[in-house]
N, C-alpha and C positions, 0 to 999 in steps of 0.2 A: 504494500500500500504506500502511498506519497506521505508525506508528514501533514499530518493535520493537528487543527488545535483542539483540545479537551479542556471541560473549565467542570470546577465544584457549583453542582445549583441546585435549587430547590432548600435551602438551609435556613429561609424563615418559620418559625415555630409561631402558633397563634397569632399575638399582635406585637412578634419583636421579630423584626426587616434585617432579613442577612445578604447583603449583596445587589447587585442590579441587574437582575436576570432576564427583565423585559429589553436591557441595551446589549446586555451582552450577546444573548440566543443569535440575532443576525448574523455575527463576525465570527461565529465556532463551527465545530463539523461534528463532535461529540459532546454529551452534556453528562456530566458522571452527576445521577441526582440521587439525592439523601433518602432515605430508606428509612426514616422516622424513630432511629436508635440514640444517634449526638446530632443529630437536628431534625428538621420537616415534620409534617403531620400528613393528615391522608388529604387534607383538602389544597394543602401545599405542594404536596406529588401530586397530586389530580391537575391543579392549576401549570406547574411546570411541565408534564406531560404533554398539557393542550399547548403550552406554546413553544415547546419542543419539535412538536407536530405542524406547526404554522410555521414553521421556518426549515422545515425537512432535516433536523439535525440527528443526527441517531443519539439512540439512550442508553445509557449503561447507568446498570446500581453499583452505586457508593456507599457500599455498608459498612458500617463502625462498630466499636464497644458499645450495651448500653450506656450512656453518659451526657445526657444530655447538658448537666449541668454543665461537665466539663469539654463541652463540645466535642468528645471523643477523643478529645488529647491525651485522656491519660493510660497509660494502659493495664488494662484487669489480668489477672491469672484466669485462665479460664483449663479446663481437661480439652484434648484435644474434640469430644464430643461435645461438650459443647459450646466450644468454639465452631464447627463443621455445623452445628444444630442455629447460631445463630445467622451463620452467614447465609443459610438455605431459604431463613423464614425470611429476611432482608430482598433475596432476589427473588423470591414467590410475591412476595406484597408487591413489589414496584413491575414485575409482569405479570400478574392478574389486571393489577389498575392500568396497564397498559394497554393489555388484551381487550379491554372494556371499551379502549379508546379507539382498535383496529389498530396497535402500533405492537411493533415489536422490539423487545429487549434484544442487546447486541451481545454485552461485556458486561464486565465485573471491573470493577477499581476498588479496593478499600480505603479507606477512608484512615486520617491523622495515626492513632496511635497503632491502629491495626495494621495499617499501610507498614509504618515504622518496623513493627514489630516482625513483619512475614518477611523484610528485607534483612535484619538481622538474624533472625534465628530461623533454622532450616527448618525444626521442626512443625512449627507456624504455618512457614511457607507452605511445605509440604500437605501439611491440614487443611488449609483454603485453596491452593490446588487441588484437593480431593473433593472438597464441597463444590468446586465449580463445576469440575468433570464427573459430580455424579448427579448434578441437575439432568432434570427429565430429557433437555436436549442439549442440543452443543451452545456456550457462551465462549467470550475467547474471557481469557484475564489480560487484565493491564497492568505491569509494573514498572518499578523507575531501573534503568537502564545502565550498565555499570558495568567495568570489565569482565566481571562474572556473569555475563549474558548469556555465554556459551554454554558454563555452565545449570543455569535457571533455564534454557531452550532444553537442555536433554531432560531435565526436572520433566518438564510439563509433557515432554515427546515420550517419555515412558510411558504413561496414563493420557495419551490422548487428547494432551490441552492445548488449542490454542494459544498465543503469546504476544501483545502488541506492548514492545518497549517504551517508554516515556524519556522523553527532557523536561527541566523545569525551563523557561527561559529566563524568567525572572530571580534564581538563584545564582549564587558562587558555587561551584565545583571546590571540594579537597583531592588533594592531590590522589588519594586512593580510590577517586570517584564517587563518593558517597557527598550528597549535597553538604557543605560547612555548615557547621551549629548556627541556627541563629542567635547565641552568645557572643560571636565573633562578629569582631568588625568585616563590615562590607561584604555581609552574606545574601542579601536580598540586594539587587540589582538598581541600582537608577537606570531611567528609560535609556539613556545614551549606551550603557553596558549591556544592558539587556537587550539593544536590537543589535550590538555588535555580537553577539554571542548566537544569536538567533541566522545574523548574517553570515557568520564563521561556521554554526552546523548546517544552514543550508549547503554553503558552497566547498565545505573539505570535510563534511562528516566528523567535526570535533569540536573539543570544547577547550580553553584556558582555564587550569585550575588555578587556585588561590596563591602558587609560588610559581605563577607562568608556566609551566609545563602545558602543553599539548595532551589530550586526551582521546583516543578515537573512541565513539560510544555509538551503538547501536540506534538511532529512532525511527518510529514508526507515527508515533503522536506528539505532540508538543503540548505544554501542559500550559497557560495561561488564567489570571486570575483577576475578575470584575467586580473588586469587593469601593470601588469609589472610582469618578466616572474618569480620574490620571487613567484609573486601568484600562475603563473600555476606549479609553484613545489608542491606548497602548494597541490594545490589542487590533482594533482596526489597522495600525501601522504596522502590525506583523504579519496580519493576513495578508495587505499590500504586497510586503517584501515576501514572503514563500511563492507569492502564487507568481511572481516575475518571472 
């Protein structure tokens, strides 16, 4: 597939506004939306759906910890069952309410501390690749991208899973590939960074890490974020530049 953008939506809860998901929808190609675990509710998926649907962007669930409080940041201990038991009832809820709409689920993304947690510890990984490849049909998963790609491609090819790599554009790269702490200075991009980083994995398939090293990194998607409307500038300026 060519690189396209994916953005976190659907993450307002009742009457508290998480994001600008009516600017952003135009300018993406994937919409990873919340699954009513660390954010959304069912009338929040229902409403993202429909305007998912008005803009032909494909959907994938973005399942998390429960945690709503903590927006899913933090991460839970859970047995490997039921960790596999919550990511299943995550992506049955957001395709059922899709199926309702005539739309179909594509992929899987997990969401903050889940996400975090499948990319460090194998075992994790290996659990939610199993929840996805034992959905009723085929989903691909989406992870972040990293010299270990090769490795996480055989992961998934043993058990039949699809695989679409991600970049952040909007981050710093550590030298071992794993995105820098946001602890650390100069880990989240100003726009000028982020479209040279953006312009540097279009045109040589690589990334600068935080002590100038060159990186080559697998993508498939690009991952962009519409949380205040600097972003969705941003991001129309990035769709601009991929699609040249």
């Amino acid at each position: 597939m060519s690189l396209r953008l994916n953005c976190d939506l659907g993450e307002s809860f009742g009457s508290w506004k998480m994001g600008l998901d009516e600017a952003v929808m135009p300018y993406i190609d994937q919409a990873n939306i919340a699954c009513g675990f660390h954010a959304g509710d069912p009338l929040v998926l229902q409403k993202t759906l429909a305007l998912a649907k008005q803009n032909d962007v494909t959907i994938g669930a973005h399942p998390g910890y429960p945690d709503l409080v903590g927006f899913g940041r933090r991460s839970i201990k859970a047995s490997e069952a039921e960790l596999k038991a919550m990511v299943l009832y995550q992506i049955a809820a957001i395709d059922g309410m899709a199926s309702t709409q005539g739309q179909t689920l594509t992929y899987v993304k997990p969401h903050g501390a889940m996400y975090n947690d499948m990319m460090a510890d194998a075992t994790i990984r290996a659990t939610i690749m199993q929840a996805v490849s034992e959905y009723h049909r085929p989903l691909v998963l989406m992870l972040q991208s990293t010299p270990q790609a090769e490795r996480h491609q055989q992961e998934a090819d043993s058990i039949g899973l699809e695989l679409w790599f991600e970049i952040f554009a909007d981050r710093c790269y550590d030298d071992d590939g794993k995105l820098l702490s946001r602890t650390q200075p100069g880990a989240v991009h100003n726009k000028e960074k982020m479209m040279a980083q953006v312009k540097q994995l279009k045109e040589q398939g690589t990334v600068t890490t935080v002590s100038g090293q060159t990186l080559t990194l697998r993508a498939d998607t690009l991952c962009v974020h519409g949380d205040n409307m600097d972003g969705v500038n941003a991001i129309q300026d990035i769709r601009e530049l991929i699609r040249q």
